[in-house]
VOGU-3710 file (C-alpha; in Angstrom, 3 decimals, decimal comma):
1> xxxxxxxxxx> 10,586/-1,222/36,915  8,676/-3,778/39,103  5,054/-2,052/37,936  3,846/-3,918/34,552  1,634/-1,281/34,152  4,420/1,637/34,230  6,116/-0,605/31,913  3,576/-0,730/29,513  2,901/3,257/29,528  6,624/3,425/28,599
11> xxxxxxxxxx> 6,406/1,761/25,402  6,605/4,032/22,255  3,929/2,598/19,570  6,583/0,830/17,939  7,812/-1,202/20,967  4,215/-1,962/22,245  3,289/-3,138/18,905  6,575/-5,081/18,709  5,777/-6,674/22,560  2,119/-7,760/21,270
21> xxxxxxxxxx> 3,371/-9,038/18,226  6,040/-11,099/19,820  3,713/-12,298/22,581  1,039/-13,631/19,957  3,648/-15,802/18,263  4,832/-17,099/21,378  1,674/-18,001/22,839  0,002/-19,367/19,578  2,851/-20,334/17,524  2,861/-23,486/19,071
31> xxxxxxxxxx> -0,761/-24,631/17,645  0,074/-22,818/14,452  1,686/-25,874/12,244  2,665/-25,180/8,672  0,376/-22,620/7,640  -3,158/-23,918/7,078  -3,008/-25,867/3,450  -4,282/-29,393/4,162  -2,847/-32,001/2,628  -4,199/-32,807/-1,079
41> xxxxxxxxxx> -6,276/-29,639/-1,417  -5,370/-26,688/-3,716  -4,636/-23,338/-2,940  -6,378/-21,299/-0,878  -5,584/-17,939/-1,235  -7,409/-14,349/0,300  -7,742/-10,731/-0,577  -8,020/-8,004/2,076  -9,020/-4,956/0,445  -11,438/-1,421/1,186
51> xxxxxxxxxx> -14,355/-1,987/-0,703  -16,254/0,164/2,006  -15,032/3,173/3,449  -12,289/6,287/3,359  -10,050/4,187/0,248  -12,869/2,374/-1,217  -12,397/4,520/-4,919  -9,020/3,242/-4,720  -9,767/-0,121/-3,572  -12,093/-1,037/-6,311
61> xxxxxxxxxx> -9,460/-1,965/-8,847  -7,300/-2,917/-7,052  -9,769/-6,153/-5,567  -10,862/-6,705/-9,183  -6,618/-7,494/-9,942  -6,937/-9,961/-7,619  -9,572/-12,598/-9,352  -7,892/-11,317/-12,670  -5,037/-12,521/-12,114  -6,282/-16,255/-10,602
71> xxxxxxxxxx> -8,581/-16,486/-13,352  -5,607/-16,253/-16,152  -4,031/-18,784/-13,804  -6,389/-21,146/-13,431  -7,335/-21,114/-17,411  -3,523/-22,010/-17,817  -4,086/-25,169/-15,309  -3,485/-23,649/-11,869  -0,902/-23,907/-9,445  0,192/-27,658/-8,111
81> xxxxxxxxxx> -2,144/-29,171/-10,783  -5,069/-27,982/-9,167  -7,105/-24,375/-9,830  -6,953/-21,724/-6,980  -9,715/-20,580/-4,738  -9,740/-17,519/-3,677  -12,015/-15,620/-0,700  -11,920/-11,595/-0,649  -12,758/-9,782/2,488  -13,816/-6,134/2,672
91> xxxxxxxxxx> -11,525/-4,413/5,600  -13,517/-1,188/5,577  -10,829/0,432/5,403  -10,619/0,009/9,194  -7,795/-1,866/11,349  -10,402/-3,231/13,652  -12,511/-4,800/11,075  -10,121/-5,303/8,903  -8,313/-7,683/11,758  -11,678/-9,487/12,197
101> xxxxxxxxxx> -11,145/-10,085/8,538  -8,016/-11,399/8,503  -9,110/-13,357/11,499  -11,917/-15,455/9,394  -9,827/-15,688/6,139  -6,795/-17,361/8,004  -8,836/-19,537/10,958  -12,054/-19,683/9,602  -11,385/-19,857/5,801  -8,330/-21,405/6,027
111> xxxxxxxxxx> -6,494/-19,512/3,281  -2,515/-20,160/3,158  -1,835/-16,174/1,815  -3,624/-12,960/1,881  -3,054/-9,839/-1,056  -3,765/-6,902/1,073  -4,440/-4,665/2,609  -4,450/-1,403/1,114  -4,661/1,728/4,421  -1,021/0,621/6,311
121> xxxxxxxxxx> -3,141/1,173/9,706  -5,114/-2,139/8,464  -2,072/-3,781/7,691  -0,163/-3,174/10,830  -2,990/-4,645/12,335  -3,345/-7,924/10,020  0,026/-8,551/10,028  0,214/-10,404/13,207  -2,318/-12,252/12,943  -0,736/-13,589/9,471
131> xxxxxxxxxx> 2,637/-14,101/11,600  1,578/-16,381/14,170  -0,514/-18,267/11,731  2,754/-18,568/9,842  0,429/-17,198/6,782  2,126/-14,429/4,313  0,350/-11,008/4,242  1,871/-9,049/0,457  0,317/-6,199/0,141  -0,066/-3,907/-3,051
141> xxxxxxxxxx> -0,653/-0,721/-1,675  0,185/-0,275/2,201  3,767/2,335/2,528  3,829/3,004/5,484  7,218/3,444/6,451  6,698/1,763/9,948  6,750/-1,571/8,307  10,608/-1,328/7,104  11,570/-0,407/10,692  9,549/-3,041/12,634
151> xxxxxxxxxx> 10,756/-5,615/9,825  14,261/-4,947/10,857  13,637/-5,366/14,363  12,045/-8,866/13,650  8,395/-8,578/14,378  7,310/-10,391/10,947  9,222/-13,495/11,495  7,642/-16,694/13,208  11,096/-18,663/12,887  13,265/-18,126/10,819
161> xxxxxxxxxx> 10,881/-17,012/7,622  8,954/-13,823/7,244  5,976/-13,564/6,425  5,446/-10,286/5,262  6,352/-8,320/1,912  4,708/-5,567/-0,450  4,898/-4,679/-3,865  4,292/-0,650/-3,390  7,326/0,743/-2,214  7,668/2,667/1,234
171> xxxxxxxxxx> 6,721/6,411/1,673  10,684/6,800/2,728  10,917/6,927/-1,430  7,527/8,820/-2,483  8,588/11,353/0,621  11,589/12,036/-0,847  10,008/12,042/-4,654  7,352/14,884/-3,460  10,060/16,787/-1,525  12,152/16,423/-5,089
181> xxxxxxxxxx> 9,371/17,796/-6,575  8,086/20,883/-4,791  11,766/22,279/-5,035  11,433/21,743/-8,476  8,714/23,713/-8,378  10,434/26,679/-6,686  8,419/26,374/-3,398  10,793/27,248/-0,381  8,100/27,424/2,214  5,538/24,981/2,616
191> xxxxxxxxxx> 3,381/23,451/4,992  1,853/19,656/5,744  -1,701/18,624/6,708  -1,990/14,661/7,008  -4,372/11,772/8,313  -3,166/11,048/11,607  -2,476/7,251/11,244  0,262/4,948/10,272  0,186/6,153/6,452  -0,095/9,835/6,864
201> xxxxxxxxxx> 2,154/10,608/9,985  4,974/8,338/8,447  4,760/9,786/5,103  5,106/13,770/6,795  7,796/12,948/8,864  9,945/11,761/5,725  8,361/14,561/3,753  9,551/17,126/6,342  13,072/15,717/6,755  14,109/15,300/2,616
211> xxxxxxxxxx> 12,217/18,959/2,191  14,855/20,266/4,318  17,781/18,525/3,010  16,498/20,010/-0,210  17,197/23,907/1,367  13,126/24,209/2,272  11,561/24,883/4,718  8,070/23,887/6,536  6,730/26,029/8,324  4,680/24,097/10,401
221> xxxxxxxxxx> 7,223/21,623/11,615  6,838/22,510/15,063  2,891/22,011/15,143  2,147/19,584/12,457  -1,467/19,424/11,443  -2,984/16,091/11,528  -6,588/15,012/11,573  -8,915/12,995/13,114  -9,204/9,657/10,582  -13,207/9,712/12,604
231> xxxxxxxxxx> -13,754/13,126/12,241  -16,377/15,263/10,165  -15,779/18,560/9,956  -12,274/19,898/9,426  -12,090/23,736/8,846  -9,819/23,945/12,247  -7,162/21,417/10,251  -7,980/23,433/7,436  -6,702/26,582/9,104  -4,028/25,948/10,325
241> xxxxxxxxxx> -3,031/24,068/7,386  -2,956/27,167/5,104  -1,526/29,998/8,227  1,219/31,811/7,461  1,018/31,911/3,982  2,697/28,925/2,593  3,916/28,602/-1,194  2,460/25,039/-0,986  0,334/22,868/1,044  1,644/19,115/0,904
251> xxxxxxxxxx> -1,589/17,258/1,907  -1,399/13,304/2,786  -4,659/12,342/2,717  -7,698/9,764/2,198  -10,556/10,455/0,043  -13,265/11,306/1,709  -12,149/13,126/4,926  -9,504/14,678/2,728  -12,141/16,318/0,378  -14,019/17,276/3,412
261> xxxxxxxxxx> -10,241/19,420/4,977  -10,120/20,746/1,157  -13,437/22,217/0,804  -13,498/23,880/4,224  -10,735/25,534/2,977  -11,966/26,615/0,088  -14,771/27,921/2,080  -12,602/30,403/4,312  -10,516/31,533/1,321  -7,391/30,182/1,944
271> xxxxxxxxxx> -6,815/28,638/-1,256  -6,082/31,207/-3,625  -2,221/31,627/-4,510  -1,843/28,210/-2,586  -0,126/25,182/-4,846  -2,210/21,881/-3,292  0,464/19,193/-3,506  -1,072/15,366/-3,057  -0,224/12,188/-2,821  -1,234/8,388/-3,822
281> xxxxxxxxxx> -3,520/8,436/-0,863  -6,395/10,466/-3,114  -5,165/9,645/-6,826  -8,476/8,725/-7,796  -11,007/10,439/-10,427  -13,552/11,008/-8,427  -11,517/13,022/-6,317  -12,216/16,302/-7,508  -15,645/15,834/-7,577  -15,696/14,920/-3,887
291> xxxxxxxxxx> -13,699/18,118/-3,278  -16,623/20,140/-5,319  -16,702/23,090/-7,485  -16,337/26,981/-7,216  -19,087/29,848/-7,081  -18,357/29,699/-11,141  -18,086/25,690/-12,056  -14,739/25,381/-11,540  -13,382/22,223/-9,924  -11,977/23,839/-6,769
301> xxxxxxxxxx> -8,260/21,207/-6,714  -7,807/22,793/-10,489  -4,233/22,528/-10,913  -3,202/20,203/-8,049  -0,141/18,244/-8,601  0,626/15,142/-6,825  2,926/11,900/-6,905  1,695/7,981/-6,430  3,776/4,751/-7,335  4,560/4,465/-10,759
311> xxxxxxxxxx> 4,372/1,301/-12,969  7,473/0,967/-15,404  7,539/-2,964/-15,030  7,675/-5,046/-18,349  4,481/-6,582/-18,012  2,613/-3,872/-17,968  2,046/-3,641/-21,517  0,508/-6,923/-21,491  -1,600/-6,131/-18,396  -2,658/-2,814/-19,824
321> xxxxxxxxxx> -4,031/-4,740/-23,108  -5,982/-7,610/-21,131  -7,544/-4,965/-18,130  -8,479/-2,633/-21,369  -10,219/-5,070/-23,050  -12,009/-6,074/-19,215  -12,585/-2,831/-18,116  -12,422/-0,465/-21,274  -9,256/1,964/-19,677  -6,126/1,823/-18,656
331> xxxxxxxxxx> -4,966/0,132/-15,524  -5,847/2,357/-12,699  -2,991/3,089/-9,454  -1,817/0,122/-7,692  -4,053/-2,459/-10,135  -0,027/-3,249/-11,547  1,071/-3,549/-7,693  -2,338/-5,888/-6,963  -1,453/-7,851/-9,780  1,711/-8,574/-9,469
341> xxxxxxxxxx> 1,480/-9,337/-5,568  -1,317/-11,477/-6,128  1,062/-13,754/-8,805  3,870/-13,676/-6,397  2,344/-15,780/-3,874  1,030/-18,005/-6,976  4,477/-18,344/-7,882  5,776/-19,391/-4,522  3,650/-21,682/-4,082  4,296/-23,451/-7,147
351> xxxxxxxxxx> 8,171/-23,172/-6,440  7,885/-24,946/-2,843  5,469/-27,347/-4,490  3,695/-26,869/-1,647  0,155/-24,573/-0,750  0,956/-23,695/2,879  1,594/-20,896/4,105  5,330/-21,351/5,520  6,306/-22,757/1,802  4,904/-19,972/0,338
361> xxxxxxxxxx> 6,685/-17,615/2,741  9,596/-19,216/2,272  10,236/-19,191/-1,788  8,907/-15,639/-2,056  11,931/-13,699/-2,668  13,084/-17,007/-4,653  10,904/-16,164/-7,205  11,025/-12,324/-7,154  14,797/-12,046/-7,558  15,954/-14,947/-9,138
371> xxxxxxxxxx> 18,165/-16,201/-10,109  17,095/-17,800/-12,750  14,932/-16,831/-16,318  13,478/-14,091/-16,342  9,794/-14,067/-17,219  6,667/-11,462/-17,124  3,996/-14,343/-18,165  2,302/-16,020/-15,249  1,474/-18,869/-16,871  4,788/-19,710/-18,569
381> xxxxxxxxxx> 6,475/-18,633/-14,982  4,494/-21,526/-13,943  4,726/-24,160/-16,397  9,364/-23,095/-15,831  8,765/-23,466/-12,133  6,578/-26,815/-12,803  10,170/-28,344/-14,696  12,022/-27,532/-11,318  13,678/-24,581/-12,994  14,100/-21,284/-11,530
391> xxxxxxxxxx> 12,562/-18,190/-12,016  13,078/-14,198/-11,850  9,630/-12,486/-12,162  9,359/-9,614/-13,876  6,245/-7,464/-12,996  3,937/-5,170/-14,099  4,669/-2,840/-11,549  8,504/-2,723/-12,408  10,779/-5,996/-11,725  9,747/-6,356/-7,630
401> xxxxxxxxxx> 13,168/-7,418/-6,300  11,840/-7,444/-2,757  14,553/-6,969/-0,257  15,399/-8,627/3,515  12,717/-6,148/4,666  10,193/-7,044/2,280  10,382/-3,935/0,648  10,611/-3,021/-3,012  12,133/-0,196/-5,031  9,429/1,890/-7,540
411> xxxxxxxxxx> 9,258/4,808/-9,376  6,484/8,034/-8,793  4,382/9,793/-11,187  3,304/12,847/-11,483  -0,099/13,926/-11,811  -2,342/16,818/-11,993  -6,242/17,301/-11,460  -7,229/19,036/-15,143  -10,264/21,598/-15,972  -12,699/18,837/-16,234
421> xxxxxxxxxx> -11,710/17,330/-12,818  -9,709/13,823/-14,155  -6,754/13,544/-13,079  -3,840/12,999/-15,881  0,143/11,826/-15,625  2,507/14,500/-16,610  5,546/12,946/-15,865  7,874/10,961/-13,770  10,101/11,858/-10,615  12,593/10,206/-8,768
431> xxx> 13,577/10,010/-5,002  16,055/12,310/-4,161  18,843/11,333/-2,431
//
């Protein structure tokens, strides 16, 4: 194929992404030495999270983790005797912006490691620019289960180390969980309605498959319904969401659009006898209100069930005390997955002894899988790692063991939306098989 631009229109997203990804690194790699970190400086560390935009109720917590967690650090004496600075960026929830963003914190702010982002579409898109900065991108929230795949096929490596983990697990396992869970709930017929980006078509796709190794079936498999991330109005999606009378609606979506596709179909009556089935994407208490209420009061998502990454790790008892006494509740989703990403890269840095960004990449895993003591204080991690001994971090969000693909292994809960419209665990489910 002599025509370059034939050869680019035959590309799948995957292998286009992969070619840009791969041509970045080659052409800036070269000017990209060691990661930022100059010498005798401390560490420099950013956040890329949605304060702004369609996850911004989920987002929230999730940035305040982040200074949290430096601020216990830095009482206890820092990281390579010196405190850490950190710079948070707001990505809008938008891979555009949210790649300017990444842009300034790693060539303009010079940061050596970035906690974030949360939407995968914002990560897919920050993640090269970490890569040929040689800077690591962990993020505490992104599951998209294109990451694993473009992980194998190398596209996160700049030499020989990656630079690219996260402490949520992939959608491959919450998939499976939800699939686990609607058979549990005796549904045999279902359909999907999902955001159509990196998050939401990944997470239907795995959804679909486990649902039908499970005996069910979907009944929109042939015609998915997706959605315009842009769009306002939704009571097309809504539709043909809930045609053909479905025992359950699986919907993967983002707060504010997704209450939007909800209420319309509310609003045409296709609701009624209809189990909603969510996901992490929406577990937030202001969801129901953004949804609305009935012609009577009622919150109209009343008895919708979902699943989002649990937290079972053994220092979550101790984070749950010190964000209580901050924030007067209990850790909210992914503030366990936020603060434990955000000490990982604390801890690698320490164990290289070193605040750039390649050193950093490069002990990672060291200190997320030992071997070596096992520990779920930051500080005393620290002060073990500052002897020359090593380490096995145990987190808040369950023990992150973060494999060749930079994934990790979690477990889901199970929620429901009550009467009054909060949203309370019920229980726990595993992947199936």
């Amino acid at each position: 194929m002599n025509n370059p631009k034939a050869l680019f229109q035959a590309l799948n997203p995957r292998q286009l992404r992969r070619f840009t990804a791969l041509a970045s690194v080659l052409l800036l790699s070269a000017c990209q030495v060691g990661g930022n970190a100059p010498n005798g400086e401390g560490l420099k560390i950013g956040s890329l999270l949605p304060s702004t935009g369609d996850l911004a109720p989920l987002g929230a917590p999730m940035i305040d983790a982040v200074p949290l967690l430096v601020d216990t650090v830095n009482a206890c004496g820092g990281v390579n005797g010196k405190p850490v600075e950190l710079t948070s960026e707001d990505d809008e929830t938008d891979p555009t912006k949210g790649s300017q963003a990444m842009t300034n914190l790693v060539e303009v702010k010079k940061v050596t490691a970035v906690v974030g982002s949360f939407a995968s579409s914002v990560s897919q898109a920050a993640v090269d620019v970490a890569v040929r900065n040689k800077i690591l991108l962990i993020s505490p929230g992104s599951t998209s289960t294109e990451f694993t795949g473009r992980a194998q096929d190398g596209d996160f490596k700049n030499g020989d180390t990656q630079y690219w983990a996260r402490t949520a697990p992939p959608d491959t396992y919450q998939a499976r969980a939800l699939a686990k869970l609607a058979k549990e709930k005796g549904f045999q017929k279902v359909s999907t309605v999902s955001i159509n980006n990196d998050y939401g078509v990944s997470f239907e796709q795995e959804f679909i498959k486990s649902f039908k190794k499970l005996g069910g079936t979907v009944i929109n498999e042939a015609k998915p319904t997706r959605y315009d991330p842009k769009a306002t109005t939704f009571d097309t999606e809504a539709a043909a969401a809930f045609a053909n009378k479905p025992e359950a609606v699986i919907a993967i979506l983002y707060p504010e659009t997704g209450a939007l596709l909800l209420k319309a179909a509310y609003e045409q009556g296709l609701m009624e006898g209809v189990q909603v089935m969510l996901t992490d994407g929406v577990k937030s208490d202001e969801f129901a209100t953004q949804v609305g209420k009935t012609s009577d009061g009622k919150f109209i998502i009343t008895g919708a069930i979902g699943t989002v990454p649990g937290a079972d790790g053994n220092a979550l008892e101790s984070l749950t005390e010190l964000w209580k006494s901050k924030k007067n509740e209990a850790p909210p989703a992914y503030v366990p997955q936020s603060w434990d990403a955000t000490a990982l890269v604390l801890l690698a840095a320490q164990a290289a002894k070193s605040n750039s960004g390649d050193a950093i990449a490069a002990k990672l895993r060291n200190v997320a899988n030992g071997p070596g003591t096992e520990t779920t204080d930051v500080c005393e991690a620290l002060k073990l790692l500052e002897k020359g001994e090593e380490i096995n971090y145990q987190g808040a969000s369950g023990n992150v063991d973060i494999d060749e693909n930079g994934d990790v292994l979690g477990v889901y809960d199970v929620w429901t939306v009550k009467d009054d419209g909060k949203l309370n665990v019920i229980g726990q489910v595993q992947p199936s098989e």
